[in-house]
N, C-alpha and C positions, 0 to 999 in steps of 0.2 A: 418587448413586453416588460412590465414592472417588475414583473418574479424573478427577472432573471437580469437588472441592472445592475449592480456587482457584488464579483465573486472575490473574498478574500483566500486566498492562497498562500495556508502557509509549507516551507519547507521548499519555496519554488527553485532555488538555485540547484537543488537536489538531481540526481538521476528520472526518477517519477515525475518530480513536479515540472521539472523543465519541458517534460511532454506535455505537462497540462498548460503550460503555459504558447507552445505551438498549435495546438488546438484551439486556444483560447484566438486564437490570432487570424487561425484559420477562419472562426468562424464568427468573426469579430465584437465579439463578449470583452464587455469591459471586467476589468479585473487589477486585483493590487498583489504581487506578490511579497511576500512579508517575511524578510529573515532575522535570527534572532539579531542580528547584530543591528536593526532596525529597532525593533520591540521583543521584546523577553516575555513571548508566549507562552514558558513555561510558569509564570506567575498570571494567575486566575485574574486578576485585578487589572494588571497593565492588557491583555488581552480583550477583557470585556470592553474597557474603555475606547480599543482598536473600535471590536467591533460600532460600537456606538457610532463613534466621530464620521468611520471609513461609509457609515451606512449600508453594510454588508446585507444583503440576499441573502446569499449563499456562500457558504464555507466550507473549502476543502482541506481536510490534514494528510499533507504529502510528506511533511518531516517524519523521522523519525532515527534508530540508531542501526547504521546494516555493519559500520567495521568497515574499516582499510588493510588491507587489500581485498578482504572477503569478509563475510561472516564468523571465519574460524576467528579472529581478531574481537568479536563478543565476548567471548571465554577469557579473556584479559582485562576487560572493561568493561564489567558487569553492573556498574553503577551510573556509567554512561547508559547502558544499552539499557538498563530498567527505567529509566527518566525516560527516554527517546520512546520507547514502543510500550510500557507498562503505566507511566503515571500521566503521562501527554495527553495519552486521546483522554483520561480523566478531564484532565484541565478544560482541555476544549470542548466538550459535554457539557462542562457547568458554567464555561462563558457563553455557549453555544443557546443552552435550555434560559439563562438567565438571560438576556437578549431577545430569544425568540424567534433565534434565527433557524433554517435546517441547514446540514451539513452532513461533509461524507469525509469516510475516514477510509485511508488507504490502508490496508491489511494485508496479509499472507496467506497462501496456502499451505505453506513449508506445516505448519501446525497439524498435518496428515502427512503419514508413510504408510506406503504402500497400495492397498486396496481393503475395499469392504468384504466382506466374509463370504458375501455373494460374488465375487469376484467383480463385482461395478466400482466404478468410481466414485467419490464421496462426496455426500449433499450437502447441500449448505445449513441443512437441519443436524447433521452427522456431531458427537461431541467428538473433538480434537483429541486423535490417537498418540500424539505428537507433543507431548506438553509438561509441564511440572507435577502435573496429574498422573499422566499416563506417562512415566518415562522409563527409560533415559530418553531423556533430547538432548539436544544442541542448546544452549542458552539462549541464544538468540531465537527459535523457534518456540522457548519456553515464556519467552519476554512478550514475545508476538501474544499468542493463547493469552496471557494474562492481561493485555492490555482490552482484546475484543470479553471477558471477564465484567474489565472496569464498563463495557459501555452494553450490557444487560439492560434492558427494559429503558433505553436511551429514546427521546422522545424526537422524531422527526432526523433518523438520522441514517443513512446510509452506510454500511461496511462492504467496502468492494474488495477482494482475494484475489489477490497477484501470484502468479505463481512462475517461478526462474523465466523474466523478462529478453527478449530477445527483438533487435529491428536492424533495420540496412546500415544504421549510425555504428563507426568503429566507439566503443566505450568500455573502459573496464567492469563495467556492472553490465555488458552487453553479453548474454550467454554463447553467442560464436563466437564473441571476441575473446573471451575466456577458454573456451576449444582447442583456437588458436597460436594463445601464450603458454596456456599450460603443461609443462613437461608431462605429469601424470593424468590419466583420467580416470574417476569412477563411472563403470558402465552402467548406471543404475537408470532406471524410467521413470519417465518425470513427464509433468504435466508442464507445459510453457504458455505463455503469455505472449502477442505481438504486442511491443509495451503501444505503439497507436491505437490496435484496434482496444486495449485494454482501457486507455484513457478515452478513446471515443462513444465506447457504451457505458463506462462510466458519464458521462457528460448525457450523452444521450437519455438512458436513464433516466437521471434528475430532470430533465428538459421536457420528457414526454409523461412525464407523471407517473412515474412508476412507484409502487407500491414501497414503502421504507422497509427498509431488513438488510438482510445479509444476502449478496448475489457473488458465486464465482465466475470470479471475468477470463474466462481459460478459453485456448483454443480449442478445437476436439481432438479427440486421440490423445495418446501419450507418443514418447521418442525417448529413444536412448542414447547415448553420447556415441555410442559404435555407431548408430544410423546416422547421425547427422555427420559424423567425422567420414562417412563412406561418400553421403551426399559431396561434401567437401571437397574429397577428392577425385569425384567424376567430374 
């Protein structure tokens, strides 16, 4: 179908986008993946011109700043990590809206601790407990909030909400793999993401016409690192 003859992917050598991009493959969607070391997406101009030439569809923003080895590594690189998840999805909004294209921006759920008051899990209409607003946070949960901020009243565009990714792939951003390696754990509960099933209803989504907004892409339930570390070792 025409709506859906290619898909510009930026951030594709990433953790996230490299799923979107076995998906893509899966489901044989042509697509271009785009890293900065190709075009310098973070400039509004060299990006619009992308989209023009590439004849882009559809646009996904997979880039973005999480820190090496972990996200605690934000709190060192606060001006990396404001460009990556604060000013970005800007940029790609106003390449996006000035082009004409629709597009999805990969987001977080880190932007929420804990539970709602009702004791239920948190909507996608919920304002972020988790933020520069509401804090203390983490910087990088604070950069996240502020960038879904810049893309308010954003016209044709998707925010799908990741939350601590996990799949059968050993990787350092893989949350058993982190289990794992790491000497210490916090036993806290947490919502997870199969990072497949997360990119495949993202994909899905867009494909079946789903209404544009903010959707969390989470599995059900929540787990704590004692349940999954007990699983582990039966």
């Amino acid at each position: 179908i025409e709506i859906f003859r290619m898909i510009v992917l930026l951030g594709g050598r990433g953790y996230v986008g490299s799923a979107f991009q076995r998906c893509f493959v899966r489901r044989g969607l042509a697509f271009k993946a785009i890293s900065r070391a190709q075009t310098d997406y973070t400039r509004v101009g060299s990006l619009t011109e992308l989209l023009r030439e590439s004849g882009a569809t559809f646009v996904i923003n997979a880039a973005g700043y999480t820190g090496k080895p972990n996200v605690d590594a934000c709190e060192d690189h606060r001006a990396d990590c404001l460009l990556g998840n604060a000013v970005l999805p800007g940029i790609v909004r106003e390449a996006c809206e000035e082009v004409g294209v629709p597009w999805g921006h990969v987001s977080s759920g880190c932007i929420y601790s804990g539970r709602r008051e009702d004791g239920a899990g948190f909507r996608e209409d919920d304002s972020p407990n988790f933020s520069f607003r509401s804090g203390p946070c983490s910087f990088y949960s604070g950069s996240k909030a502020l960038g879904e901020e810049v893309l308010e009243g954003a016209k044709r565009c998707y925010v799908w909400r990741l939350r601590i990714p996990f799949e059968a792939r050993d990787s350092e951003r893989n949350y058993l793999s982190k289990l794992l390696r790491y000497d210490r754990l916090l036993d806290a509960e947490n919502s997870v993401s199969h990072l497949d099933d997360f990119v495949e209803a993202a994909v899905h989504g867009w494909r079946s016409g789903a209404p544009f907004g903010v959707y969390h892409l989470t599995n059900p339930g929540t787990v704590t690192a004692r349940q999954v570390t007990d699983w582990m070792h039966e």
